[in-house]
C-alpha angles and dihedrals in degrees: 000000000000078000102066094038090063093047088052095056089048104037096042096059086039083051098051094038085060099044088049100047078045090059089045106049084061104031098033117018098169089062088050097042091052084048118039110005110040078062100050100041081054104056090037085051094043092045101040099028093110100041084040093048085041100048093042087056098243096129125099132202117267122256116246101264101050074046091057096038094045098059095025098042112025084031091230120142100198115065118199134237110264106245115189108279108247110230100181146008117195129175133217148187090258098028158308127312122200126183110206131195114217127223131235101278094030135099147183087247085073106041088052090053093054084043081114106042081060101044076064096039095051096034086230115148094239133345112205121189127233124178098200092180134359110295088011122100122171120216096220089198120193115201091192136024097274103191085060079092134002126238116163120226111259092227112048126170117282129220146142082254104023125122125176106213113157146016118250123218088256094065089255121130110247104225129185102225105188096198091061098035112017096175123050127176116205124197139177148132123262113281084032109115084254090129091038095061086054097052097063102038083059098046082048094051089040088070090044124083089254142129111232118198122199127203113174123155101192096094083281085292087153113027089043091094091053098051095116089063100039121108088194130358127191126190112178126047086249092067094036082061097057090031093058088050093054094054092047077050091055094039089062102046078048091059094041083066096046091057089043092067091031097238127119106242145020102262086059084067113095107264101251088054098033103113116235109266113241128216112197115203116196112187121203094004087181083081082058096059097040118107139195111162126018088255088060088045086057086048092047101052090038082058097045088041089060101043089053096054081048086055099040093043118005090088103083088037087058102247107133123192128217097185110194134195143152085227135008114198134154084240091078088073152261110337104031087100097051094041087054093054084062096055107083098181128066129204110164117177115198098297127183108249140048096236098053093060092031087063082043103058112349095091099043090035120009091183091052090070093073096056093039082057101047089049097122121233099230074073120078119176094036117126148162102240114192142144140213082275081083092241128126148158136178120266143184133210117222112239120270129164133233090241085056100048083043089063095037098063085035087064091055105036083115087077091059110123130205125255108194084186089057108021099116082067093057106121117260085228091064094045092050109040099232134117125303100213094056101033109092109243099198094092121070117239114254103269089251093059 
């Protein structure tokens, strides 16, 4: 009797000590991870780091004089493989970070490749390679599937045109970063997150002195929403025509003052002079290259002609482009090729032809289209993010609704500037006061407003 009594008090806390890593490892995997599998990926790591380097093929022969000191001075007759030398290993609450040194006849090209061989061999979730300086690579771990549910990291990079918008699969914030990478083209099928991604880079400029600039020709459907925060807003490809004139307009006033005071952009200007810098968002451009009659065709290659003088020289005058779209194809017309090549970041959502993802990545990352065409479609918000560098990884955007990113540009309408080239497309909503939400957007706002 004493006997099962004593195998009740044990058993019972060790029960419920289970039962509650079990819950959460499902329901809260940070809290597991902190707990039970940072420990235990470090000790697999610490014990197997040598075998896992030698059988991945990421050793290199010794050089003759670790050879010679190894059998004349520590008296050993085998000499090891020479495996990178770890730096630094670093948990976190979504993983495990080690900095490698690489020896000489290694690079970050093969370690890379064996990134899934020890992502087995440690029993983490992903490992994802970054070389951070020549000779140096980082193993990002991730010990869960971090894009199950999105948290965004607390700390994100800063910046005057940084905006942190999704969670990459390595637990790292993905941030635009217009300085870097001033065009991005976006692209995904409905259903996709598509809209989702948008929301929050907008929330994220709308807290940011900037201009934002809609064009959505689907009767404002989507940017209706943003009006508050809108400088201009078009909804028909009417509008977007004259619209798009007057930012090429407003490029070039822009680069009449560059030459005046002799410097190449526009953050070289002293700050009380220096022009607000203007972020145009186009949602579904495909409605911009659609025709039906030749006096739509004229209308058409006057439009594509402008955005790709945006894209070829609005950079250095501070007029950045989002282009959006559910599919991107050659197919579209003359001019899609050459607006792409202008478009130095990628985001491609799961998309429903091959094409479409093959125009988003496949020139900046051919291997990137296979993953872009296995995303599933029970999760929204998941995409392939990549730039003419040639990098990508997959992300994911945390939910946010269009009520929410509604409030959220409502709450900083009071950083709307005024843009006297575009200022007859300033929503009514904006001139009068009054609700967006109630206020028609199809009629352009008295140049005055």
């Amino acid at each position: 009797m004493t006997d099962v009594a004593t195998l009740w008090e044990v058993g019972l806390p060790l029960a419920g000590t289970a039962g509650g890593l079990g819950y959460a490892k499902v329901r809260a995997p940070r809290v597991f991870w902190s707990l039970v599998g940072l420990p235990v990926t470090r000790v697999r790591f610490s014990m197997n780091y040598h075998s896992t380097m030698d059988v991945c093929g990421l050793t290199v022969q010794p050089s003759r004089l670790r050879a010679f000191m190894v059998r004349n001075l520590a008296r050993r007759p085998d000499v090891q493989p020479v495996p990178p030398k770890v730096r630094r290993v670093r948990g976190t609450s979504t993983g495990l970070r080690v900095t490698l040194r690489l020896p000489a006849g290694l690079e970050p090209a093969d370690v890379m490749a064996a990134s899934e061989r020890l992502r087995h061999a440690w029993g983490v979730h992903s490992v994802t390679v970054v070389e951070t300086k020549p000779g140096f690579v980082e193993l990002r771990m991730t010990g869960y599937d971090v894009l199950n549910r999105v948290r965004m990291p607390r700390q994100s990079p800063s910046g005057p045109m940084t905006v942190p918008v999704a969670l990459r699969e390595d637990g790292t914030a993905f941030v635009r970063d217009y300085l870097k990478v001033p065009h991005a083209l976006t692209l995904g099928a409905n259903q996709s997150g598509k809209s989702m991604y948008q929301r929050n880079l907008v929330t994220g400029l709308a807290r940011l002195p900037v201009a934002l600039v809609g064009i959505d020709c689907k009767r404002g459907v989507e940017q209706r929403g943003y009006a508050p925060r809108l400088s201009a807003l078009a909804i028909t490809p009417e509008e977007a025509d004259g619209l798009l004139d007057g930012l090429v307009g407003e490029m070039e006033d822009r680069f009449d003052l560059l030459s005046d005071h002799g410097v190449a952009d526009i953050w070289a200007l002293p700050e009380k002079i220096r022009p607000v810098p203007v972020v145009v968002l186009v949602d579904e451009v495909a409605e911009l290259f659609l025709v039906a009659t030749k006096k739509d065709e004229e209308r058409r290659d006057r439009m594509v002609t402008q955005l790709i003088r945006l894209g070829q020289l609005a950079r250095a005058a501070g007029i950045f482009l989002e282009v959006c779209g559910q599919r991107f194809g050659s197919d579209l017309g003359k001019g899609a090729t050459a607006l792409r090549a202008q478009l130095t970041g990628r985001t491609v959502h799961r998309v429903n032809d091959k094409q479409t993802a093959e125009m988003g990545v496949g020139d900046i990352a051919p291997d990137a289209v296979v993953t872009v065409l296995t995303i599933p479609p029970d999760r929204p918000g998941i995409a392939v993010a990549g730039d003419t560098s040639g990098g990508w990884s997959r992300i994911r955007t945390p939910a946010l609704t269009a009520a929410e990113a509604a409030a959220i540009c409502a709450k900083y309408a009071h950083l709307t500037p005024d843009l006297p080239a575009v200022a007859a497309y300033r929503p009514v909503a904006l001139a009068g006061g009054g609700d967006a939400e109630s206020v028609p957007l199809g009629k352009p706002a008295p140049a005055t407003a």
